[in-house]
N, C-alpha and C positions, 0 to 999 in steps of 0.2 A: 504493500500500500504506500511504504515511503517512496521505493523507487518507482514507482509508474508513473506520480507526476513530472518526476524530473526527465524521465525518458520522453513522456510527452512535449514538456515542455522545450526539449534539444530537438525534438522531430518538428513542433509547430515552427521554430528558427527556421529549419531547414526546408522547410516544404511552405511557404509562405507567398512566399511570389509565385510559386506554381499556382495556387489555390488564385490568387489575385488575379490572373493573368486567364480563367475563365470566369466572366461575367454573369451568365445562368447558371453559377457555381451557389446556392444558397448555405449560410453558415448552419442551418438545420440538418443539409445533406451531410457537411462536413464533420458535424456530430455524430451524428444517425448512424450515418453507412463507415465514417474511417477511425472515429475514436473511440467510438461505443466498440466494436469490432476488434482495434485494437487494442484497447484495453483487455476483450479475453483472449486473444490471440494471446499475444505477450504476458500476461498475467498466471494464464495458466503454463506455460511454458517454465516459467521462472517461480513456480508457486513452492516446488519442493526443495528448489535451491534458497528459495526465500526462508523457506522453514528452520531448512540447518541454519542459518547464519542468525535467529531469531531464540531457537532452543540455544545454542552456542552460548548466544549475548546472554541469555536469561539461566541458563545455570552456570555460567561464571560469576553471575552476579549473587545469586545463593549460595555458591561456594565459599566467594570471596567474605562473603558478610557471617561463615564458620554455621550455615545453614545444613549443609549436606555433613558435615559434622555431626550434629548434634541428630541427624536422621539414623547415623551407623549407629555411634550411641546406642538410641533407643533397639537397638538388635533387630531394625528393619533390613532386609533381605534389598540388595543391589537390584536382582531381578523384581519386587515389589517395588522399589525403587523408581521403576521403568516403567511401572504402569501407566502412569498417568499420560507419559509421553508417546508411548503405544494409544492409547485411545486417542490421542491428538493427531497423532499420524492416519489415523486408519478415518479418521474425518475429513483429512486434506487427499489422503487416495482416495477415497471414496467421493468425493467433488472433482479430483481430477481426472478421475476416470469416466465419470458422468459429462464431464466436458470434452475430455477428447474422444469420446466416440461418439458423439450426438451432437454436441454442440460448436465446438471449433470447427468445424469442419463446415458447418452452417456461415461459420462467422470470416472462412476463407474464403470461398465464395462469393460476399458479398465485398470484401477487402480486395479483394482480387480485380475483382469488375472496378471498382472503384479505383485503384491501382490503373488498370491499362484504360480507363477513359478520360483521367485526370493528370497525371501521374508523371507516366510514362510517355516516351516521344513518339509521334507516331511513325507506325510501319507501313508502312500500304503493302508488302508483303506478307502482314501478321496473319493475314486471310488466307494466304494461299498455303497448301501443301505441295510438297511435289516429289514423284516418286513414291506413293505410298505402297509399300508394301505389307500385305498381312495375309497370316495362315490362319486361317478359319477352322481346320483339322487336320488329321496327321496325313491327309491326301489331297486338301485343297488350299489352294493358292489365290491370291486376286493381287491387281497392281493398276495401281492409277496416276496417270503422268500429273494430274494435275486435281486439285482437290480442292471446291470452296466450303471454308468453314462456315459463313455464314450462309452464300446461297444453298448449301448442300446440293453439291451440283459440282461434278468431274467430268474431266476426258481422258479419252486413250483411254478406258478401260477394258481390264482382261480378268477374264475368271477361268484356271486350269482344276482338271481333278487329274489322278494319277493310280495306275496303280501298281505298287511296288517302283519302278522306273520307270513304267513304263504310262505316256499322257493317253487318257481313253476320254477326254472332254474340253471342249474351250468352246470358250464365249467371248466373244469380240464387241464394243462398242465403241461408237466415235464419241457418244453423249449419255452421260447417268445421273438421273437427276432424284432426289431423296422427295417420294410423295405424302407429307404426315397425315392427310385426312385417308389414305389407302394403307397407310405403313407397309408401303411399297415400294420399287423400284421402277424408276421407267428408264428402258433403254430407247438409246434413238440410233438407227444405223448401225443395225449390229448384225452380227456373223456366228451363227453355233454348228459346231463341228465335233461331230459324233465318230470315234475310231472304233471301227470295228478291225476283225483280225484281219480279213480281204479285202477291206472296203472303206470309203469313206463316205461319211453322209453329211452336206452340206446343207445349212436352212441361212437365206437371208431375208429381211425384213426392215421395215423402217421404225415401228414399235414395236416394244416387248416388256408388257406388264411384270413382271416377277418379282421374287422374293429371295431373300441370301439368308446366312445365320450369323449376320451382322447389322447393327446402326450404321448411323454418318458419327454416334458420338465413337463409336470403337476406333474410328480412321485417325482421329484426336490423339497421342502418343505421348501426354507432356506430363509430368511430374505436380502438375497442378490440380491435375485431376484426381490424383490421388487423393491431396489433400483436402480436396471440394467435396468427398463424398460418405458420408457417415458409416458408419463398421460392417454393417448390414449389407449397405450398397456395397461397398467395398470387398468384401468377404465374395459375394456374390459374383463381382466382376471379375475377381481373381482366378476362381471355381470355375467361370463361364470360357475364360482365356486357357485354363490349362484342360478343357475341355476340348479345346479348338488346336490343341498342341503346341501351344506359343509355349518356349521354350524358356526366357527369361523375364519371368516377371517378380524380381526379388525388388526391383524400386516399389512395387505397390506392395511389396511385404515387407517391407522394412517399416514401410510408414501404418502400416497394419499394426505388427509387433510395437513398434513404439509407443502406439498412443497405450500399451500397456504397463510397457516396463519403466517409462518414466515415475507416474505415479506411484506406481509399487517402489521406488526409489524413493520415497518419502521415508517410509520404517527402516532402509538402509541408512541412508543420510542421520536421521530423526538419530538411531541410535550410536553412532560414529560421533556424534555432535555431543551427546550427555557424555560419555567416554572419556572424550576428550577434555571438557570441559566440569567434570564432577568435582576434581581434583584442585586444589589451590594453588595457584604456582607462583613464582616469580616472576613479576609484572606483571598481573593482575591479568584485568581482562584482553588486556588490547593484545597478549600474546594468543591467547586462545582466538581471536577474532586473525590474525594472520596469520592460526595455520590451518583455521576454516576456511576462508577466502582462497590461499593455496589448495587445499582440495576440492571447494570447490571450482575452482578453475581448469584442475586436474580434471574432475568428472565431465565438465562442457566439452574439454579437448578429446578424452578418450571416448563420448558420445558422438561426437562428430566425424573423427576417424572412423568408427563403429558404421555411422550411417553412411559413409564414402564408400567404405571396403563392402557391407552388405548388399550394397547395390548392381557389386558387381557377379557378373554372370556365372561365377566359378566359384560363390561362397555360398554357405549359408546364413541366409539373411538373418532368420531367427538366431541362430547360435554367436553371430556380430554384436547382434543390437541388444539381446543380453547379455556380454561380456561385460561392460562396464557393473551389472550390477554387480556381477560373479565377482568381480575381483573387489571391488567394495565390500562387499558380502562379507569376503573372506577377513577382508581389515574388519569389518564388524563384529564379526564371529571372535577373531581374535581380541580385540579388547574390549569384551564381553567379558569374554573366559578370564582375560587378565584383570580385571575391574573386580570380577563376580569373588575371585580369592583372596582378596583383600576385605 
């Protein structure tokens, strides 16, 4: 809560004259759609790192004052000790969990839009696709030389089946246009070509109503859509892609996995932090606050390497973007043990 106004208030510097520089830009919209937004974006991002650095401050501060003292004392139990800060953890995963798969994702979205119509410089290429290529299943093929996002509407398109090596289907079109009131296809100018083992069988035409086992949003490939689409959806899309035999889809499982393991990194962090901080030290608080601040810095870096390397086509995603808690875990685990025999 302390940091978010200052972060906003560094972003409002920064994005000022953009915001000035459109006129039917209303200070409602700028609310509404990019701070309201950013506010859970960022808020919840930072909710669990927020926490350690807040348990840190606050049981340095009852240490310091010969609090946690007088707790041992009384022959209370390190692990009864922890209570309180487990039920405080399992309040802030359980809100961030309910945010990242339901809600953030909502609040991308509309951050996002907001982003490329104010924001951002324009592209007059941002529309276009080109080359799209996608496997539909482990024997069909389509390729589109050129792709509009917003008209949904390509050319040069091709649609092959296959089987084993060998092609037994293709579909040619000069024009494919995406029809929403039919959730259909219309080809214009198109070629289907049936192999047989002796033969070949040729049909041309200038329309051709049909249907694929694809949208215009499937042809869309960008890392933003990941994050635009709630756990459900998402889950779904993933299920639906490794269905079709698309082979690497660890970017939309990485952002899958995360919006779990972050939150659940609240009880990791949460108890790293009392650990650390139960103890009275030399220099009070402000040493326990810099060697919070260092770990947490540590945790940003190894989560972000985490999401770089999972993304790639040769790892696994889930076992990447859990590593930071695992080895957190383990510092946890360990001065747990070492706290608890004292």
């Amino acid at each position: 809560m302390l940091l978010l106004p200052i972060a906003m208030a560094i972003d409002v510097s920064e994005k000022i004259d953009k915001f000035l520089r459109h006129t039917n830009l209303s200070l409602k919209e700028i609310i509404q759609d990019y701070y309201f937004n950013f506010v859970i974006i960022f808020g919840n991002t930072f909710m669990p790192l927020g926490l350690f650095i807040a348990v840190i401050f606050f049981t340095s501060k009852i240490a310091e004052n010969t609090e946690v003292i007088a707790i041992h004392s009384a022959k209370i139990s390190f692990t009864r000790f922890l209570k309180p800060y487990f039920i405080g953890a399992t309040i802030v995963a359980v809100i961030g969990l309910s945010m990242n798969h339901f809600i953030v994702p909502k609040s991308n979205k509309i951050f996002g839009k907001f982003n490329n119509a104010y924001l951002k410089k324009k592209n007059y290429n941002a529309d276009q696709l080109l080359h799209v290529n996608l496997q539909l299943g482990p024997n069909d093929y389509i390729y589109l030389k050129n792709w509009g996002i917003e008209r949904k509407q390509g050319y040069k398109f091709s649609y092959e089946k296959f089987e084993g090596t060998k092609l037994k289907y293709k579909l040619l079109a000069e024009n494919i246009r995406w029809v929403e009131s039919d959730t259909a296809f219309k080809l214009t100018n198109y070629q289907k070509r049936i192999i047989y083992e002796d033969r070949d069988s040729i049909e041309t035409g200038v329309f051709l109503d049909t249907t694929f086992s694809f949208t215009p949003e499937d042809l869309v490939n960008v890392d933003d859509l990941a994050k635009e689409m709630n756990s459900i959806q998402l889950y779904k899309f993933i299920a639906q892609s490794k269905a079709r035999g698309i082979s690497n889809l660890n970017t939309y499982l990485v952002e899958f996995h995360k919006r779990t393991s972050l939150p659940v990194s609240s009880y990791i962090l949460t108890f790293i932090a009392v650990c650390l901080a139960s103890r009275k030290r030399r220099g009070g608080i402000g040493i326990n606050l810099a060697i919070g601040i260092i770990l947490m810095f540590l945790y940003v870096f190894l989560l972000k390497i985490a999401e770089v390397l999972g993304a790639g086509s040769e790892t696994n995603a889930f076992a990447m973007v859990w590593l930071p808690n695992l080895l957190f875990g383990t510092l946890a685990v360990y001065l747990y043990l070492k706290n608890a025999k004292n």
